[in-house]
C-alpha positions as CSV (number, residue, x, y, z in Angstrom):
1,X,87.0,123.5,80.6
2,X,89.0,120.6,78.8
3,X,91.9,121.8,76.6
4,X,91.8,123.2,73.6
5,X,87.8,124.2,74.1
6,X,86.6,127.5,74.0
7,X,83.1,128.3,74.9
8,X,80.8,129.5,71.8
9,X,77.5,131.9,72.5
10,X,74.9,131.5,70.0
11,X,71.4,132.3,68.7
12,X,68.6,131.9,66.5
13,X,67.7,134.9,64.1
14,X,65.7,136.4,66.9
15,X,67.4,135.3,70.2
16,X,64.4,133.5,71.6
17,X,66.7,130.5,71.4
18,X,70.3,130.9,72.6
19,X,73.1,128.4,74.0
20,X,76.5,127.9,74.4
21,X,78.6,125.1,73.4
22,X,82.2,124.4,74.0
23,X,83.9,123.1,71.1
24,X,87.4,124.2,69.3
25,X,88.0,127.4,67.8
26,X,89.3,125.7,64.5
27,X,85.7,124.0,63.9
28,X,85.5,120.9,61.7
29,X,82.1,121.4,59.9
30,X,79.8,118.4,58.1
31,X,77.8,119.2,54.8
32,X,75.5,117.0,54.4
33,X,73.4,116.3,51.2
34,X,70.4,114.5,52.6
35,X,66.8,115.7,51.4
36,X,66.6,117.7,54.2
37,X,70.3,119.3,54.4
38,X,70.3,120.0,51.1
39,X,67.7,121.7,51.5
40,X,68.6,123.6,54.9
41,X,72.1,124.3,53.8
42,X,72.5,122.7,57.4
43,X,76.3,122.6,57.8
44,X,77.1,121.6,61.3
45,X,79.7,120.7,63.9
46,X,79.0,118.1,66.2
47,X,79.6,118.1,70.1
48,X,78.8,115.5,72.8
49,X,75.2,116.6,74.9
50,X,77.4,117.6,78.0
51,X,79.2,120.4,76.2
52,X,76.3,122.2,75.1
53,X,73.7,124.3,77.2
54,X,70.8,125.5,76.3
55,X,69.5,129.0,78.0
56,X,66.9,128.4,80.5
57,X,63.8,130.0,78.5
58,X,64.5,129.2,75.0
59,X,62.9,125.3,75.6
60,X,59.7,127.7,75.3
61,X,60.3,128.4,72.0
62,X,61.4,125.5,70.4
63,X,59.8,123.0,68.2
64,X,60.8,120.0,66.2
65,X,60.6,118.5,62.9
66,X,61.1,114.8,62.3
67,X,60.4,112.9,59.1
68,X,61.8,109.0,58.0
69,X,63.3,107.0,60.9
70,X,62.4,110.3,62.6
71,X,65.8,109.7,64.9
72,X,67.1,112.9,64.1
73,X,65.3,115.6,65.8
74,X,65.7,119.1,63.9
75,X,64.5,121.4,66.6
76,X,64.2,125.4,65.6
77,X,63.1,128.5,66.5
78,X,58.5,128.7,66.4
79,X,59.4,132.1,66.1
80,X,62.1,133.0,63.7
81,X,62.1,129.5,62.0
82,X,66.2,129.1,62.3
83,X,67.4,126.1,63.3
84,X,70.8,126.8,65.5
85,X,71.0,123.3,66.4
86,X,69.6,119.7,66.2
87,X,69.9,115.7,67.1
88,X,71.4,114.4,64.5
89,X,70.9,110.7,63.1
90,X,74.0,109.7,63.2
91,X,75.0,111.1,66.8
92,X,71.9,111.1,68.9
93,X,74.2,111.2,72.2
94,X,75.3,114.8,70.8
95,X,74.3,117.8,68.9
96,X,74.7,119.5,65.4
97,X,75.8,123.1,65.9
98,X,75.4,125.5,63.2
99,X,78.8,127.3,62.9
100,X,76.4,130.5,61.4
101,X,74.3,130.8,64.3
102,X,77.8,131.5,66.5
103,X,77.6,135.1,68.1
104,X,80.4,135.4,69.5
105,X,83.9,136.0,67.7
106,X,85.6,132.7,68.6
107,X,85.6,130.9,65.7
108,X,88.8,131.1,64.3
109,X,88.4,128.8,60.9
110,X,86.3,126.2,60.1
111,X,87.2,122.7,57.8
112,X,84.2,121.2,55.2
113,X,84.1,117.6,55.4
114,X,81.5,115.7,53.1
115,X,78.9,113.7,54.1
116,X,76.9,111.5,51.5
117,X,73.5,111.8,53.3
118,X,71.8,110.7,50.0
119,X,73.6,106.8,51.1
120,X,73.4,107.3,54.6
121,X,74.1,103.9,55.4
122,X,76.7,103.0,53.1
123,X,78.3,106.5,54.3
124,X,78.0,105.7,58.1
125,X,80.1,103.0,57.7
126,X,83.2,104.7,56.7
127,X,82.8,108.1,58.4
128,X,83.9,109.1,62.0
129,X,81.2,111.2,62.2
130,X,79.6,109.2,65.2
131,X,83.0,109.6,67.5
132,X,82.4,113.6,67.6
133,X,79.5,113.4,70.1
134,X,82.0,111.1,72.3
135,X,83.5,112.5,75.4
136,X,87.4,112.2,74.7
């Protein structure tokens, strides 16, 4: 485990869908206020695809949703309907966490950063968003 990780357990409402992800306690957390976060309240932290692992049957009960350039993929539970993680847009090489689908108690605080989803690609531009799904 690289330094400074620690390894997160978490679920969907119902625990079809569960995970781990290794991330930092201190979590640095992206509102976004796209039509779709806005709507989803879908804070997130985001983590390169090699530190995150999904639990061998919850692929079963998984479905996505994509709308518009349909590059983000906002898979969720058929089941329960929460959505505990996704693809994000601007990090398809990683996944959005949601910090409130963590189980386990290792989260030890969590930063807001804004994200002006409405101007997405104005906001890109500026935002270091896309180096979070990057190994370091």
């Amino acid at each position: 485990m690289e330094m400074g990780l620690v390894e997160h357990r978490g679920s969907c409402h119902c625990g079809a869908v569960s995970f781990t992800v290794l991330a930092p306690s201190h979590l640095e957390v992206w509102r976004c206020n796209c039509s779709i976060c806005q709507k989803k309240q879908n804070d997130h932290f985001v983590v390169p695809r090699s530190r995150f692992t999904l639990s061998p049957d919850s692929e079963a009960f998984l479905t996505t949703y994509t709308f518009n350039t349909h590059r983000a993929k906002h898979t969720f539970c058929r089941v329960c309907g929460v959505q505990s993680f996704y693809t994000p847009r601007s990090n398809p090489d990683g996944y959005g966490i949601m910090p409130h689908c963590i189980d386990s108690q290792t989260v030890e605080d969590v930063t807001l950063r804004e994200f002006d989803g409405k101007q997405w690609e104005k906001c890109i531009q500026g935002s270091d968003i896309v180096k979070q799904s990057k190994e370091q």
